[in-house]
C-alpha positions as MATLAB code, in Angstrom:
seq = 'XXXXXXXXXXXXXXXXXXXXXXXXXXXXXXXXXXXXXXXXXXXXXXXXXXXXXXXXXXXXXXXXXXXXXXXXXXXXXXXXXXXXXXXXXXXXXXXXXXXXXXXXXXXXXXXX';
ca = [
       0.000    0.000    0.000;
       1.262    3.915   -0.632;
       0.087    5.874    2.357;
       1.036    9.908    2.165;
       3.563   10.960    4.246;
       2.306   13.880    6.255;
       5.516   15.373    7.497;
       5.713   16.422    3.616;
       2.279   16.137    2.282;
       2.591   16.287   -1.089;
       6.026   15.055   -2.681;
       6.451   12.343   -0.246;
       4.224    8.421   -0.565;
       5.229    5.455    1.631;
       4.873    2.046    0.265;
       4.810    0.300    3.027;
       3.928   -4.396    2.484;
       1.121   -5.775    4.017;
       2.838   -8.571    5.699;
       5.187   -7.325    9.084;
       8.262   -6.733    8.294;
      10.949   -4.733   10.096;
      13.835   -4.458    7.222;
      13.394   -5.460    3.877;
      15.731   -9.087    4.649;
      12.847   -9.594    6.305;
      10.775   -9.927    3.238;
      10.546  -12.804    0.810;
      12.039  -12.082   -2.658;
       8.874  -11.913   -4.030;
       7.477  -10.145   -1.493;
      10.948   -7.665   -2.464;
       9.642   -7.207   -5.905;
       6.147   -6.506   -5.708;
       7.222   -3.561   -3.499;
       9.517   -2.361   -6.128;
       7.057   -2.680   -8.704;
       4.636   -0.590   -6.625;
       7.199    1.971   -5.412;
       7.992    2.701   -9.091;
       3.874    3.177  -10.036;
       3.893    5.513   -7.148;
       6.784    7.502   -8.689;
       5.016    7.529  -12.333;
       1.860    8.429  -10.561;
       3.169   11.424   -8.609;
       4.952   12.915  -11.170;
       2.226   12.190  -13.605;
      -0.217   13.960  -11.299;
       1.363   17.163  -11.574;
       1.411   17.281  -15.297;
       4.962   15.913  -15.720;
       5.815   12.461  -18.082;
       8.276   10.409  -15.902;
      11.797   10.952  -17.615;
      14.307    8.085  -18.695;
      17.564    9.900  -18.336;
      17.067   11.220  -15.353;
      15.865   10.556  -11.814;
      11.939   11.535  -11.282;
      12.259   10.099   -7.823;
      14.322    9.786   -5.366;
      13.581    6.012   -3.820;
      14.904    4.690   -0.052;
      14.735    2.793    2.792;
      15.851    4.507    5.938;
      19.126    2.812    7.951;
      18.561    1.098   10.948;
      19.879    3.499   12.781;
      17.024    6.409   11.580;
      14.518    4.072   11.960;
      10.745    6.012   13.269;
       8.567    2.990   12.744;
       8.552   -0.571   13.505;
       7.503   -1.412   10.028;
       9.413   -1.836    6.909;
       8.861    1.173    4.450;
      10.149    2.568    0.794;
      10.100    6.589    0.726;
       9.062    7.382   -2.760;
      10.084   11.173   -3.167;
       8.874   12.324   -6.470;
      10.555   15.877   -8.004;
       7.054   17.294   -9.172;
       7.457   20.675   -8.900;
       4.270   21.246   -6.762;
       4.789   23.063   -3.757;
       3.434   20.713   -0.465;
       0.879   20.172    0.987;
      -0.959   19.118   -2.271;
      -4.658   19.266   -2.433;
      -6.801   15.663   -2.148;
      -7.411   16.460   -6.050;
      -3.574   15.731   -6.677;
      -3.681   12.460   -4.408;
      -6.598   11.722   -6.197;
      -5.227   11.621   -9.842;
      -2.214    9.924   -8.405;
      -4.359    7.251   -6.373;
      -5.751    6.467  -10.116;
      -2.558    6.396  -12.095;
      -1.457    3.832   -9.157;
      -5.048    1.693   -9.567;
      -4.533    1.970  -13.874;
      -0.919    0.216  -13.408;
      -1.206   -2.285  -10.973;
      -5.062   -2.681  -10.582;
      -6.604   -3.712   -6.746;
      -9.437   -1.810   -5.298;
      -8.112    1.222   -4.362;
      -8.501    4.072   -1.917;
      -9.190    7.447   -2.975;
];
């Protein structure tokens, strides 16, 4: 699931598995790859939201997994940082367009 991070409303999503997990060792390899698939839809989503078309020679995310050591939460998470362009917080319009894009490319139910 991508959950908005509201310390920076806006440019910021969390993917964040299902299953409990506190580093991503901790996942199975499949497990590893579904996440990775969804973290990039988040990025295409986000910066497809604001207008943009996700570029190929250069970043339109910045992707990561916080250390151990800068850990917050007891729950494995990827930050999915997008470079938009839209000044934070967003409205629920832009979360809304980006909630579709996600739903388009890897289908589910949804929330938005």
């Amino acid at each position: 699931m991508a959950l908005v991070d509201t310390g920076d409303r806006g440019s910021t999503l969390l993917v964040v598995p299902k299953a409990p997990a506190n580093f991503p060792i901790d996942l199975t390899k499949q497990l590893m790859t579904r996440i990775s698939l969804v973290a990039a839809a988040t990025c295409d989503s986000l910066v497809r939201a604001a207008g943009g078309i996700p570029r190929t020679d250069w970043p339109s995310c910045k992707m990561y997994i916080n250390p151990p050591t800068a850990l917050g939460v007891k729950q494995m998470h990827v930050h999915v940082q997008a470079r938009t362009g839209v000044s934070a917080p967003v409205d629920d319009t832009f979360l809304q367009r980006a909630a579709a894009r996600v739903h388009a490319l890897l289908g589910g139910t949804g929330c938005y």
